[in-house]
N, CA, C and O atoms as a Maestro MAE file, in Angstrom:
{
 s_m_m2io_version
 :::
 2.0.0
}

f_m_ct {
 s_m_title
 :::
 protein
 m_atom[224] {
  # First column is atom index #
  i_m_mmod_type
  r_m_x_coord
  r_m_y_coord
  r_m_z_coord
  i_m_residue_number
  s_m_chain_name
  s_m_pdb_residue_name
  s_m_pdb_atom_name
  i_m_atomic_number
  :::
  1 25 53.295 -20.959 36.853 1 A "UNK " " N  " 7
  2 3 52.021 -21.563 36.515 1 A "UNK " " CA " 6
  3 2 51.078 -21.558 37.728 1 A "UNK " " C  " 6
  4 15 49.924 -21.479 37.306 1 A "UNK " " O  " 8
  5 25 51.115 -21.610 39.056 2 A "UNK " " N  " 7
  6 3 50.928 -21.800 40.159 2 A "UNK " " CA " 6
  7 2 50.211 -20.409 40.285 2 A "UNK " " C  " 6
  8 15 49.013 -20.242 40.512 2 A "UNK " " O  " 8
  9 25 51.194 -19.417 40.090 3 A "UNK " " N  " 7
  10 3 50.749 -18.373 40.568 3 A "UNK " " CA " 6
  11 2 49.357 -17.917 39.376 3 A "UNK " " C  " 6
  12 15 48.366 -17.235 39.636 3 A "UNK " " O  " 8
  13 25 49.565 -18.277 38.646 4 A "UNK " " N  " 7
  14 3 48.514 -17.613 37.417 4 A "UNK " " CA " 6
  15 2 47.178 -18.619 37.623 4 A "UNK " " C  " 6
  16 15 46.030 -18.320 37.296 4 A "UNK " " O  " 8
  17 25 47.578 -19.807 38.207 5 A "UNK " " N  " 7
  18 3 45.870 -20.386 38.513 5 A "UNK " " CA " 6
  19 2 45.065 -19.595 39.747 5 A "UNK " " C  " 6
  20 15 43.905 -19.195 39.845 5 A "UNK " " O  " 8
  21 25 46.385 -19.548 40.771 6 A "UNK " " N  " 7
  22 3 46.011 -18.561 41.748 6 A "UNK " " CA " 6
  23 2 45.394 -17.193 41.519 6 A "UNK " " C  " 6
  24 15 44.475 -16.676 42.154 6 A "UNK " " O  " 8
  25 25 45.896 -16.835 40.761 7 A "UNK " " N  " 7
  26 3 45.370 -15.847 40.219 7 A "UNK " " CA " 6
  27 2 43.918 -15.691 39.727 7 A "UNK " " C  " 6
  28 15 43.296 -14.734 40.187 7 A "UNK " " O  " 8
  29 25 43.377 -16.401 38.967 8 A "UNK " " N  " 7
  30 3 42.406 -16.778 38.204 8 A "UNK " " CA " 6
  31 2 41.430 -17.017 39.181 8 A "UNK " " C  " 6
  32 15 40.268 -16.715 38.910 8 A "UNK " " O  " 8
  33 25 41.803 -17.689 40.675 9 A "UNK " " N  " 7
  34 3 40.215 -18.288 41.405 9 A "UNK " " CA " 6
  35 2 40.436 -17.173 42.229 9 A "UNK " " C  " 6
  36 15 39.436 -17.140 42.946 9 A "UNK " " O  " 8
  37 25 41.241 -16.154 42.569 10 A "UNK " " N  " 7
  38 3 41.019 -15.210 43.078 10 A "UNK " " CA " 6
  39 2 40.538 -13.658 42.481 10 A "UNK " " C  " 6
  40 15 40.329 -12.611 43.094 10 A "UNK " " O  " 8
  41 25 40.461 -13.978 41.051 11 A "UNK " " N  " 7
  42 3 39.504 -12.756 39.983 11 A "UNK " " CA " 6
  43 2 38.283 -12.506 40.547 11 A "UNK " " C  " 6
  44 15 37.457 -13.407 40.700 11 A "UNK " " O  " 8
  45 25 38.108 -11.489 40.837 12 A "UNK " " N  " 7
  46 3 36.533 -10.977 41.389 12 A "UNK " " CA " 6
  47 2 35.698 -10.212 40.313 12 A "UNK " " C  " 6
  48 15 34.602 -9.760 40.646 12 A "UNK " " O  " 8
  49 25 36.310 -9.991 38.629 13 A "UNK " " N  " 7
  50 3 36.043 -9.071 37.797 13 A "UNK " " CA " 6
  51 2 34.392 -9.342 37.449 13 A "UNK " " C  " 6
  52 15 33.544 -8.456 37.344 13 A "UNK " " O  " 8
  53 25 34.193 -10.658 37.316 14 A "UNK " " N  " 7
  54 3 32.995 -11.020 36.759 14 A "UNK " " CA " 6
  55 2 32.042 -11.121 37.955 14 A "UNK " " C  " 6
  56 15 30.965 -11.490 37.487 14 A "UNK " " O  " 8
  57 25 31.919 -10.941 39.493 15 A "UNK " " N  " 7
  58 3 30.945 -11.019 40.094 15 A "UNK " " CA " 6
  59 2 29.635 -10.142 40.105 15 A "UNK " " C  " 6
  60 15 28.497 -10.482 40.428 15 A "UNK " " O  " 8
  61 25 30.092 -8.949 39.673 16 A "UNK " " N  " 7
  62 3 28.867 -7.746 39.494 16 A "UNK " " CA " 6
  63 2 28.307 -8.406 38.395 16 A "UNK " " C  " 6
  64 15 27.102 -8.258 38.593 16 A "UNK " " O  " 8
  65 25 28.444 -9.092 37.278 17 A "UNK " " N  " 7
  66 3 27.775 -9.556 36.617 17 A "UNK " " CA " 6
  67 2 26.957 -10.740 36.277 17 A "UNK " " C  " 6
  68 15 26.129 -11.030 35.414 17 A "UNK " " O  " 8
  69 25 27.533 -11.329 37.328 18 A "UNK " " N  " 7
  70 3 26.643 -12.708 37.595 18 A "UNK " " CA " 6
  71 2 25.643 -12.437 38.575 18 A "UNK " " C  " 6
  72 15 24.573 -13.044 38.612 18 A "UNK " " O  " 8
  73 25 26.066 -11.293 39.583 19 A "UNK " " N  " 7
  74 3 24.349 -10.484 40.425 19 A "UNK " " CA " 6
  75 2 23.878 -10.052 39.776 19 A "UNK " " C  " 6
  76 15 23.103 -9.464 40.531 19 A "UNK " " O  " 8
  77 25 23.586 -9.747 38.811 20 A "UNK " " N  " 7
  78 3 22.862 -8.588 38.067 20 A "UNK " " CA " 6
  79 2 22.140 -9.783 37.066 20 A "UNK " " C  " 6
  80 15 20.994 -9.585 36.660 20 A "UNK " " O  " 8
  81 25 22.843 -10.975 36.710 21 A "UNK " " N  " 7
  82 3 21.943 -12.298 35.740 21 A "UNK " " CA " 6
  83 2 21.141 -13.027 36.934 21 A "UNK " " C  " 6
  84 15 20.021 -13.511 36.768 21 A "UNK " " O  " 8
  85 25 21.849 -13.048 38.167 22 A "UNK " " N  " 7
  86 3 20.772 -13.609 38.925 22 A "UNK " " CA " 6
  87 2 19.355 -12.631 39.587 22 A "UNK " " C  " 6
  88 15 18.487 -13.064 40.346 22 A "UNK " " O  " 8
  89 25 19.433 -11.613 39.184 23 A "UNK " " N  " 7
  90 3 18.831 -10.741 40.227 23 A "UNK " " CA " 6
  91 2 17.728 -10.721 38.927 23 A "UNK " " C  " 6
  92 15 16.582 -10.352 39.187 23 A "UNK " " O  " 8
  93 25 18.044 -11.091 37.615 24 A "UNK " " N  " 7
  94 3 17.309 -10.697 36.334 24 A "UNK " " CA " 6
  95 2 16.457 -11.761 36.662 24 A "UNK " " C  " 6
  96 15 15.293 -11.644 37.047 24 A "UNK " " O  " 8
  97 25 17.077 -12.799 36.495 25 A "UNK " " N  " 7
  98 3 16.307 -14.204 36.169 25 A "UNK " " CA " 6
  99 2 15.261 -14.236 38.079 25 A "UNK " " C  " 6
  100 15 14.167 -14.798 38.131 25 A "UNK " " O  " 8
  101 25 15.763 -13.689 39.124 26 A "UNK " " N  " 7
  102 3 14.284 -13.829 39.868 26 A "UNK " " CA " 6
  103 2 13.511 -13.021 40.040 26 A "UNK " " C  " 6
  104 15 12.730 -13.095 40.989 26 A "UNK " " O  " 8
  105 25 13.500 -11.889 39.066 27 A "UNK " " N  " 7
  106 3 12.561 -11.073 38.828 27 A "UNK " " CA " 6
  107 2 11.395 -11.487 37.564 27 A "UNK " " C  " 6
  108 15 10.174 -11.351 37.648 27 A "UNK " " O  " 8
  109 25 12.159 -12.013 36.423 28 A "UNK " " N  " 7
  110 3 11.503 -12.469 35.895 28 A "UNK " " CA " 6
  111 2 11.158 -13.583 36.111 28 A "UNK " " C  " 6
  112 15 10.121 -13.637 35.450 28 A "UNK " " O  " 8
  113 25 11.300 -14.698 36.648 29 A "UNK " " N  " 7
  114 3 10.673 -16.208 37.627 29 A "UNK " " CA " 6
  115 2 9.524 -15.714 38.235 29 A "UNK " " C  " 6
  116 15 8.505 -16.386 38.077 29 A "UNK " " O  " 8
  117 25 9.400 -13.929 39.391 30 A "UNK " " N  " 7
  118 3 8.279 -13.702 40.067 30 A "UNK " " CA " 6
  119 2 7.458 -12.939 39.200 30 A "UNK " " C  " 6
  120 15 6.241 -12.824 39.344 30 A "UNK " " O  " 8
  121 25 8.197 -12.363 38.203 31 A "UNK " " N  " 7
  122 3 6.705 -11.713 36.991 31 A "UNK " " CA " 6
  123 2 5.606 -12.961 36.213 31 A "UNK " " C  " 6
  124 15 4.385 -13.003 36.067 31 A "UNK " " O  " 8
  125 25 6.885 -14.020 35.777 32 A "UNK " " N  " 7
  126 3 5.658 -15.523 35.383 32 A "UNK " " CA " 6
  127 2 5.263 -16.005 36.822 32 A "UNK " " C  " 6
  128 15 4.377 -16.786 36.476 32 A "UNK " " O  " 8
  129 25 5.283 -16.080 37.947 33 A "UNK " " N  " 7
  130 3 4.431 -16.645 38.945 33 A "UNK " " CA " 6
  131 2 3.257 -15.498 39.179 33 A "UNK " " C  " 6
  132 15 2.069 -15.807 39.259 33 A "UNK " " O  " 8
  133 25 3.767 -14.055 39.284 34 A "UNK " " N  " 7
  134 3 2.102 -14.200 39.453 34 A "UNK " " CA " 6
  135 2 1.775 -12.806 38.095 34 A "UNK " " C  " 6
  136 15 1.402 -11.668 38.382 34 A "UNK " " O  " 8
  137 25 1.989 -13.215 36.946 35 A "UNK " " N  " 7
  138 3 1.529 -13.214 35.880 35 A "UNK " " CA " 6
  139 2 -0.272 -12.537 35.975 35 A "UNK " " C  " 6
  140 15 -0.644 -11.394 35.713 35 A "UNK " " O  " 8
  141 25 -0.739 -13.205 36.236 36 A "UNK " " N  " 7
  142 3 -2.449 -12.747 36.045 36 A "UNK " " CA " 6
  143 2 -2.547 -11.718 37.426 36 A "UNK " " C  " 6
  144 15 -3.225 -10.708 37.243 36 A "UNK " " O  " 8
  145 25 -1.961 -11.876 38.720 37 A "UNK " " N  " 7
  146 3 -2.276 -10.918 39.792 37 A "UNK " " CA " 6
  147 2 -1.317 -9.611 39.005 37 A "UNK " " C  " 6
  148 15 -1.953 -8.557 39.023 37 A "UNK " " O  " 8
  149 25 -0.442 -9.531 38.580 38 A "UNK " " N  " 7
  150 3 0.024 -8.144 37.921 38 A "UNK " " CA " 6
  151 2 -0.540 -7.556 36.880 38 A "UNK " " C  " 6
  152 15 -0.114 -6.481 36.456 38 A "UNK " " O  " 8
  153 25 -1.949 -8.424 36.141 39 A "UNK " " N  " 7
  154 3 -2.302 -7.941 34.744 39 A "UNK " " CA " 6
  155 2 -3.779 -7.079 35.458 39 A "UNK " " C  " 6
  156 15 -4.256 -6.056 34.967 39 A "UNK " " O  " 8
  157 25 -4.291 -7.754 36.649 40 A "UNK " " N  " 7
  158 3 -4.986 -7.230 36.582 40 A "UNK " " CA " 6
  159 2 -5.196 -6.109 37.828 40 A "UNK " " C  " 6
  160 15 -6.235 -5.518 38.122 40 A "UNK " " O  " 8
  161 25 -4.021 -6.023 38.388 41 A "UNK " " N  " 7
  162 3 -3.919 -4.754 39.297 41 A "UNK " " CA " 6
  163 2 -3.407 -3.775 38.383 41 A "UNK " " C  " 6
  164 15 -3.586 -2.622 38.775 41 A "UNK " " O  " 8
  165 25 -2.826 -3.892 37.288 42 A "UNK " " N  " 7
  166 3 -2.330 -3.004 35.943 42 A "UNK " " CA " 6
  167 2 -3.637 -2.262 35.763 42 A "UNK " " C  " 6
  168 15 -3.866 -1.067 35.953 42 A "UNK " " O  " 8
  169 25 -4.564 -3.368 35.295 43 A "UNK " " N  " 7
  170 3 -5.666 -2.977 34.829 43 A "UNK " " CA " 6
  171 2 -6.361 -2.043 35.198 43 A "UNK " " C  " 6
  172 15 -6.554 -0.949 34.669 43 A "UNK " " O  " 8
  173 25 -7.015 -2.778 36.762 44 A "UNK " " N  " 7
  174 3 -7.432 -1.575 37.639 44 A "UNK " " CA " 6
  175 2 -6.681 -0.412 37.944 44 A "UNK " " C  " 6
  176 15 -7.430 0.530 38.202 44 A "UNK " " O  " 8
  177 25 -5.032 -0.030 38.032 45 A "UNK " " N  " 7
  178 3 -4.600 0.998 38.068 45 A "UNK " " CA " 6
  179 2 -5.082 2.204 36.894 45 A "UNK " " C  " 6
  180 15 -5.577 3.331 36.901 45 A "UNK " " O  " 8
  181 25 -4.653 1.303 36.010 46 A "UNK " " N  " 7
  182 3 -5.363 2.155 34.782 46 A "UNK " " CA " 6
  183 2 -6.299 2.633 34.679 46 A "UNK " " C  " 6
  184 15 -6.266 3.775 34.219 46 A "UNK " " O  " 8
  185 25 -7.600 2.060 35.029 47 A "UNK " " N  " 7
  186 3 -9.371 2.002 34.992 47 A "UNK " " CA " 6
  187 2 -9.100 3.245 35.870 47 A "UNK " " C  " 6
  188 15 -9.006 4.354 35.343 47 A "UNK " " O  " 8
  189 25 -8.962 3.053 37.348 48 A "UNK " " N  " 7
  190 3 -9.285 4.027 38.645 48 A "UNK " " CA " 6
  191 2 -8.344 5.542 37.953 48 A "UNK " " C  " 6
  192 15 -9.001 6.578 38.051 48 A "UNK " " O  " 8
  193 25 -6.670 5.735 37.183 49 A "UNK " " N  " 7
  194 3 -6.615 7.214 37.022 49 A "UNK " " CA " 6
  195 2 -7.139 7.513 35.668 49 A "UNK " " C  " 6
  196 15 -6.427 8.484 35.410 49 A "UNK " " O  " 8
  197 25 -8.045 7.321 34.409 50 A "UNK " " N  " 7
  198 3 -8.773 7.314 33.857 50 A "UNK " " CA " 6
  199 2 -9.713 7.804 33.774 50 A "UNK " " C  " 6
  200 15 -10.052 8.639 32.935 50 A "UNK " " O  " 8
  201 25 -10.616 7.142 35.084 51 A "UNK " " N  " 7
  202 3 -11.672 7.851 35.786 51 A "UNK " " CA " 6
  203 2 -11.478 9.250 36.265 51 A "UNK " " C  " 6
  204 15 -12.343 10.125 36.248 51 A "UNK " " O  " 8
  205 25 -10.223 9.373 36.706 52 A "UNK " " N  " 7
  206 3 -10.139 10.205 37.880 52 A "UNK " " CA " 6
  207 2 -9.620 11.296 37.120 52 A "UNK " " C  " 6
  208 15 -9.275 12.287 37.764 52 A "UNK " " O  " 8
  209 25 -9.473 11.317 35.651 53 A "UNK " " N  " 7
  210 3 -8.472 11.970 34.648 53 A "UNK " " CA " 6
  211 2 -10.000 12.737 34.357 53 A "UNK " " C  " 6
  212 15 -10.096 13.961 34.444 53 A "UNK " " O  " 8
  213 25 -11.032 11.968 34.045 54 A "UNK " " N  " 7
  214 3 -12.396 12.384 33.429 54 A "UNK " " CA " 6
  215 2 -12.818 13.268 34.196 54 A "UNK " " C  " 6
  216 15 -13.548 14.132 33.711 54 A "UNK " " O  " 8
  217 25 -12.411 13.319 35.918 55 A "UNK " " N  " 7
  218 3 -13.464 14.301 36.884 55 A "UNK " " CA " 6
  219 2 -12.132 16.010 36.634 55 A "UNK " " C  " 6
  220 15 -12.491 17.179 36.777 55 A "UNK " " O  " 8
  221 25 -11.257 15.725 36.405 56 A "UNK " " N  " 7
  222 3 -10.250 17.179 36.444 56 A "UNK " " CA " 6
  223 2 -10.726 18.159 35.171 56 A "UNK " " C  " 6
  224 15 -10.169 19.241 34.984 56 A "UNK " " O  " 8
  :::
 }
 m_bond[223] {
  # First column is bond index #
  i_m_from
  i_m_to
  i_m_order
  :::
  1 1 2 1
  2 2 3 1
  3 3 4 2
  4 3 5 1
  5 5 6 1
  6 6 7 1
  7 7 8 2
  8 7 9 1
  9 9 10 1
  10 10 11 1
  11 11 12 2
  12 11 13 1
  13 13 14 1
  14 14 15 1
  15 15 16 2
  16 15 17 1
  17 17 18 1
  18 18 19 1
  19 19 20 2
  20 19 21 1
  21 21 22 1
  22 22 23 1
  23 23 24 2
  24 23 25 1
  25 25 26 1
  26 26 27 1
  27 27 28 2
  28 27 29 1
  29 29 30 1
  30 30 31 1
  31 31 32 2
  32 31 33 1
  33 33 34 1
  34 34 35 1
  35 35 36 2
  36 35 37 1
  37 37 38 1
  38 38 39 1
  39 39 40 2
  40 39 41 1
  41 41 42 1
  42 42 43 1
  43 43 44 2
  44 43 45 1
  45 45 46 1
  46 46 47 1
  47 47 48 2
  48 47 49 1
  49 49 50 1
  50 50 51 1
  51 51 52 2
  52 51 53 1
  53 53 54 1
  54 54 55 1
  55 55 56 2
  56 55 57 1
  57 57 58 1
  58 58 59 1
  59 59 60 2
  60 59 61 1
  61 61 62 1
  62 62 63 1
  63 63 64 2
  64 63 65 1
  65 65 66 1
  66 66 67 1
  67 67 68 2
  68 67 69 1
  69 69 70 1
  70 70 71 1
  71 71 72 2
  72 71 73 1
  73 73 74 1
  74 74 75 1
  75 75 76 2
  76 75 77 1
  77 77 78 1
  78 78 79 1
  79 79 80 2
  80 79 81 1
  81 81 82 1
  82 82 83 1
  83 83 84 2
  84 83 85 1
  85 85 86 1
  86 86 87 1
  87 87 88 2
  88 87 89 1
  89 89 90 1
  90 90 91 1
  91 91 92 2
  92 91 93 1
  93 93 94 1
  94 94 95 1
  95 95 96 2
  96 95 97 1
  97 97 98 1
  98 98 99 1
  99 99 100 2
  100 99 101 1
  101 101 102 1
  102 102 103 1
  103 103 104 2
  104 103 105 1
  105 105 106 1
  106 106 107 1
  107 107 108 2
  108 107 109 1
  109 109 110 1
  110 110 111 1
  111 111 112 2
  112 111 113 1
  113 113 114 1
  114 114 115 1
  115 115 116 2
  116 115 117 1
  117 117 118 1
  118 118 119 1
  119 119 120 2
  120 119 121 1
  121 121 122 1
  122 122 123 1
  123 123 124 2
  124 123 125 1
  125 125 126 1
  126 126 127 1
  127 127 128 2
  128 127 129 1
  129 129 130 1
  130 130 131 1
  131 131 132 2
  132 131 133 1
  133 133 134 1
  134 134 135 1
  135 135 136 2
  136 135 137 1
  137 137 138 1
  138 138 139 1
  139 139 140 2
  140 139 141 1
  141 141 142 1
  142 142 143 1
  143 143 144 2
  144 143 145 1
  145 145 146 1
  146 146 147 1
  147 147 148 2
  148 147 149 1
  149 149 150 1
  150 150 151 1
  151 151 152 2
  152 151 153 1
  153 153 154 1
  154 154 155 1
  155 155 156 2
  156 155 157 1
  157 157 158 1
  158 158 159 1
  159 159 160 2
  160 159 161 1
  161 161 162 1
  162 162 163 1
  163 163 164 2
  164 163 165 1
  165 165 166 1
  166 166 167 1
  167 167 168 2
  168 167 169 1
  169 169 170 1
  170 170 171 1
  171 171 172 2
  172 171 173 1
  173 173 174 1
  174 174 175 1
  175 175 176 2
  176 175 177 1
  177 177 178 1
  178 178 179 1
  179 179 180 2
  180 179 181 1
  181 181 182 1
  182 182 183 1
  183 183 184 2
  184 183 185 1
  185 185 186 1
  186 186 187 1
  187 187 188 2
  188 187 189 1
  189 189 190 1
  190 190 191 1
  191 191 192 2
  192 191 193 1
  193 193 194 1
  194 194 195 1
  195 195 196 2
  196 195 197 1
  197 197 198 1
  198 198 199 1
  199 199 200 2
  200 199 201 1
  201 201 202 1
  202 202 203 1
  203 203 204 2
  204 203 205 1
  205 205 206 1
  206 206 207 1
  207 207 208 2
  208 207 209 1
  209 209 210 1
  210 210 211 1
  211 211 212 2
  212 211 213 1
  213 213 214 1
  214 214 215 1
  215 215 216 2
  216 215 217 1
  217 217 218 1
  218 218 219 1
  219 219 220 2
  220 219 221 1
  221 221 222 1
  222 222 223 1
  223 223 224 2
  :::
 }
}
């Protein structure tokens, strides 16, 4: 019994997957913080090759 709890707090199987839920959740935490500075550098990206689509 000893050995099988031992066992258990020494499992490393699930760590790639708890980086990959944390790495999710502060990417999406910094997309809602700056929310309006990404909509509208989108924007202008768009506007400026658009333009620049019209002069080729």
């Amino acid at each position: 019994m000893k050995k099988g709890l031992k066992d258990l707090f020494l499992e490393e199987d699930g760590i790639g997957t708890v980086e990959m839920i944390l790495i999710l959740v502060v990417l999406i935490a910094l997309v809602t913080i700056f929310k309006s500075q990404l909509t509208t550098l989108v924007g202008e990206l768009f506007t400026s090759l658009s333009e620049n689509a019209k002069g080729i």
